[in-house]
C-alpha positions in Angstrom: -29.1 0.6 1.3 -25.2 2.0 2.3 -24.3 -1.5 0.2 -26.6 -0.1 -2.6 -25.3 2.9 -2.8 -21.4 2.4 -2.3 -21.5 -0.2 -5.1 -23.3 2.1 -7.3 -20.4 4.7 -6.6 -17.9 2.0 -7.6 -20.0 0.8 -11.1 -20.3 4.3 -12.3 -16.5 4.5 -12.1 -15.3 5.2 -8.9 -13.1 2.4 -8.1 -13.2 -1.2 -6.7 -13.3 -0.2 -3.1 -16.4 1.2 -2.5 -18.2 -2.2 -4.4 -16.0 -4.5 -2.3 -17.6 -3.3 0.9 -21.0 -4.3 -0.3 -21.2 -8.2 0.2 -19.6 -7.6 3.7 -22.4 -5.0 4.7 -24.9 -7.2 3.4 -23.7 -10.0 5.3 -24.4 -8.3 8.6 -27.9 -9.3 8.0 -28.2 -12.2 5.7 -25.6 -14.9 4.7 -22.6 -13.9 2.5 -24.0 -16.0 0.0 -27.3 -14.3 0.3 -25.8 -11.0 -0.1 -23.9 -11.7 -3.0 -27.1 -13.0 -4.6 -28.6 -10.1 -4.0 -25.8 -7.6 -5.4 -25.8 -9.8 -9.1 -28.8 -8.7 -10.0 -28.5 -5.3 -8.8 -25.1 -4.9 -10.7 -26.5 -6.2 -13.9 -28.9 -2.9 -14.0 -25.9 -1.0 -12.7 -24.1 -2.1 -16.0 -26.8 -1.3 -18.3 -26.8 2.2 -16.8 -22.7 2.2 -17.2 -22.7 0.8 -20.5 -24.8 3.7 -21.7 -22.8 6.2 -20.0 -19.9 4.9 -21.3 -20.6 3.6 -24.8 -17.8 4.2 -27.5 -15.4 4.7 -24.5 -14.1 1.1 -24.3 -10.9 -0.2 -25.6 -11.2 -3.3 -28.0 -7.8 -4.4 -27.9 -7.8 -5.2 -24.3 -11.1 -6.5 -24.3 -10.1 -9.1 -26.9 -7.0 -9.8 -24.4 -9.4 -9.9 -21.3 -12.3 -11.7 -21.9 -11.5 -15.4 -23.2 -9.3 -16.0 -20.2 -12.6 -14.5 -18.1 -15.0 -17.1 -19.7 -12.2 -19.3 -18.6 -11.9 -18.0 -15.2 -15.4 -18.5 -14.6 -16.2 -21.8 -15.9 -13.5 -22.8 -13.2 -15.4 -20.7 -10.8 -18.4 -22.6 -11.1 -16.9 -26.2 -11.5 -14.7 -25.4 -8.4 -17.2 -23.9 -6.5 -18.4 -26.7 -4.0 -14.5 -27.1 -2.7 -12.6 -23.8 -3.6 -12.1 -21.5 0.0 -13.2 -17.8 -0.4 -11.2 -16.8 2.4 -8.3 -18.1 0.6 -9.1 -16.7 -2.6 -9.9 -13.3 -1.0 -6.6 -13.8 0.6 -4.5 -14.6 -2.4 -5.8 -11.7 -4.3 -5.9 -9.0 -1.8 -2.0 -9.5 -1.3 -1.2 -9.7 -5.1 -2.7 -6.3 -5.3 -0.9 -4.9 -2.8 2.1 -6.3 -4.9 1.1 -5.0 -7.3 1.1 -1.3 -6.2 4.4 -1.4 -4.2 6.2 -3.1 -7.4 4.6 0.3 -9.0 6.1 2.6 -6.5 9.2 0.9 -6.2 9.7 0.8 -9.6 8.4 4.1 -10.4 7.0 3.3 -13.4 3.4 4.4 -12.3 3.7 6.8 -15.1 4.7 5.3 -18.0 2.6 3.1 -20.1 2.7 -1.1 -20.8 2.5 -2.5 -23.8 -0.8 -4.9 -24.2 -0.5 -9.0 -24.4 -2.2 -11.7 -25.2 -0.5 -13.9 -22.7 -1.0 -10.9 -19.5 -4.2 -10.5 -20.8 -4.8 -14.0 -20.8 -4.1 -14.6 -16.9 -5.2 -11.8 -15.3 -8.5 -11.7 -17.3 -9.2 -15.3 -16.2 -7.9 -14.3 -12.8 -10.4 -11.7 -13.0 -13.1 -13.7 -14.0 -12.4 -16.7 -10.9 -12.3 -14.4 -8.7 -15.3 -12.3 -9.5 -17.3 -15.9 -9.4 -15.9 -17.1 -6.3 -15.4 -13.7 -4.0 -16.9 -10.8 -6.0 -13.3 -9.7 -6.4 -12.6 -9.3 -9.7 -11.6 -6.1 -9.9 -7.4 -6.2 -9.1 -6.6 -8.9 -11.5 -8.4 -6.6 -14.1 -6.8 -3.2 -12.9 -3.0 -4.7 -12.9 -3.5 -5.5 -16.1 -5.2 -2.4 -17.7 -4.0 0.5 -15.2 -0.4 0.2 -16.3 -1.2 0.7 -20.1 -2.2 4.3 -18.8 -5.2 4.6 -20.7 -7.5 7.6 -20.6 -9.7 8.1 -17.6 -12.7 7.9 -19.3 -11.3 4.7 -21.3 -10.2 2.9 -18.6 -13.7 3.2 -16.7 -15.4 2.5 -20.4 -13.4 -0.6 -20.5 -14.2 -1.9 -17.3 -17.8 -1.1 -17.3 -17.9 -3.4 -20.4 -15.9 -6.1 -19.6 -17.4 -6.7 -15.9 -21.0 -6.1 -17.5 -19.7 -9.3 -19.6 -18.8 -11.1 -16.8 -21.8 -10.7 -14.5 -24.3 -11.4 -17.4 -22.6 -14.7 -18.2 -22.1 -15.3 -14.0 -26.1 -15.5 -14.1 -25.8 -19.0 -15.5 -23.8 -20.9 -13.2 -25.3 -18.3 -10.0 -28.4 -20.2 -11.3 -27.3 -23.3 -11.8 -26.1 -23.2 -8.3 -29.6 -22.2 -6.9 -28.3 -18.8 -5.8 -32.0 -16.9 -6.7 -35.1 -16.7 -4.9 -38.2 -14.9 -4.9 -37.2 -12.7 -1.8 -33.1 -12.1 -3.2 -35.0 -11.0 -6.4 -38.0 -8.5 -5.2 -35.5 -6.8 -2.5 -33.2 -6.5 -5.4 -36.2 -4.5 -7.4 -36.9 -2.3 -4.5 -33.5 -1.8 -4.4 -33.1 -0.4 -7.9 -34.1 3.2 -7.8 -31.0 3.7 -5.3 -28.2 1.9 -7.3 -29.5 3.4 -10.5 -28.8 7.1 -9.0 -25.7 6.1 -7.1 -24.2 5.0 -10.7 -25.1 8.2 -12.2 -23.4 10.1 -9.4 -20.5 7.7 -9.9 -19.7 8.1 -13.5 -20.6 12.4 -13.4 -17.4 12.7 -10.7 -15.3 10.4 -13.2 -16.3 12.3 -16.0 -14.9 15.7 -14.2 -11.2 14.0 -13.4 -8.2 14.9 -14.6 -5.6 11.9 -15.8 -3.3 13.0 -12.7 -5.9 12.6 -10.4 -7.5 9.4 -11.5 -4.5 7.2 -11.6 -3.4 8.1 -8.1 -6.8 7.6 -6.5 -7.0 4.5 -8.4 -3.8 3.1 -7.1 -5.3 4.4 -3.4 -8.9 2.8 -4.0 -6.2 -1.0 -4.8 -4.5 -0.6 -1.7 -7.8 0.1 -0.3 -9.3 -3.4 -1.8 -6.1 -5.3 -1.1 -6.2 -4.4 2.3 -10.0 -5.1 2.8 -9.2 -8.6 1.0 -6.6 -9.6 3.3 -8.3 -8.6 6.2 -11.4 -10.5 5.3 -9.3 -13.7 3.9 -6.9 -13.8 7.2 -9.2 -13.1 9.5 -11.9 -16.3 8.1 -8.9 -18.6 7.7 -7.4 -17.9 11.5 
């Protein structure tokens, strides 16, 4: 249920933090792969709740940047998936967005705004799509690409609720494929859908109320929160 809800948080815009903890939660009582099974179908009525709080808000430009590379990403994912280590990825990731941030500060350029590119757009969105396939950690690739064009609060969440709503409707295929569903993953994922449903709503009302000055820097907190979490996880498997 504190999975449920802490995802919820994170798909109604609250940053990638909160739905990073939910496979590791889960996977105190079932096996990772279990729980992320679980969390798919969960976050695919999380994103129809998201896209209709968010409708209009997206920006097309960087969708059209962001989402071939994703289909690439994740037709890697699930041709690589037998042989490709998690903890590795998790590892790989986690430490390029910590990069990310201090490049930010160290630069001081956390306030000015990038231009878009097809070629950045390219990578990080098929970044973003590998790793959400592989490690449910598709969330820094997409935010060191879009978080430096400065967008509006409310465009940058529209943006992401549409593009990961993309990605996790076309991850059902290979997940399937795969044989990642079972009658148990999918009726605890029903009785779970009352609590993620609210937890989203409360997610996107406290995005709605923040300012611009407030929303970058907790968004740039919640990324050295995830990169953290992500090494942590990746070291600690690998040692």
């Amino acid at each position: 249920m504190l999975a449920t809800i802490l995802v919820g948080l994170s798909k109604g815009g609250l940053g990638g933090a909160f739905a990073l903890m939910g496979v590791p939660i889960l996977s105190l009582v079932m096996p990772p792969l279990q729980a992320a099974a679980l969390l798919l179908p969960l976050l695919l009525m999380m994103d129809a709740i998201s896209l209709w709080t968010w409708r209009g808000w997206w920006d097309h430009r960087t969708l059209a940047h962001l989402l071939p590379g994703a289909m690439l990403g994740i037709a890697i994912g699930g041709l690589t998936a037998a042989f490709t280590s998690e903890a590795l990825v998790r590892l790989i990731v986690g430490l390029v967005a910590l990069g990310f941030v201090a490049r930010m500060v160290l630069a001081r350029s956390g306030g000015a705004a990038q231009g878009q590119s097809h070629l950045r757009g390219g990578f990080w969105g098929a970044s973003a799509g590998f790793t959400s396939f592989v490690a449910h950690a598709g969330g820094p690739p997409f935010q060191v690409y879009v978080l430096p064009l400065r967008f509006d609060p409310k465009v940058f969440t529209g943006t992401s609720v549409l593009f990961f709503a993309v990605v996790n409707a076309v991850k059902v295929i290979p997940y399937a494929a795969l044989g990642q569903f079972d009658r148990d993953i999918l009726l605890t994922a029903a009785i779970m859908l009352p609590v993620a449903a609210m937890a989203t709503i409360a997610g996107a009302w406290v995005v709605k109320r923040m300012r611009a000055e407030i929303f970058y820097p907790f968004m740039y907190a919640m990324i050295v929160l995830v990169g953290l979490r992500l090494v942590w996880d990746g070291a600690r498997a690998l040692l």
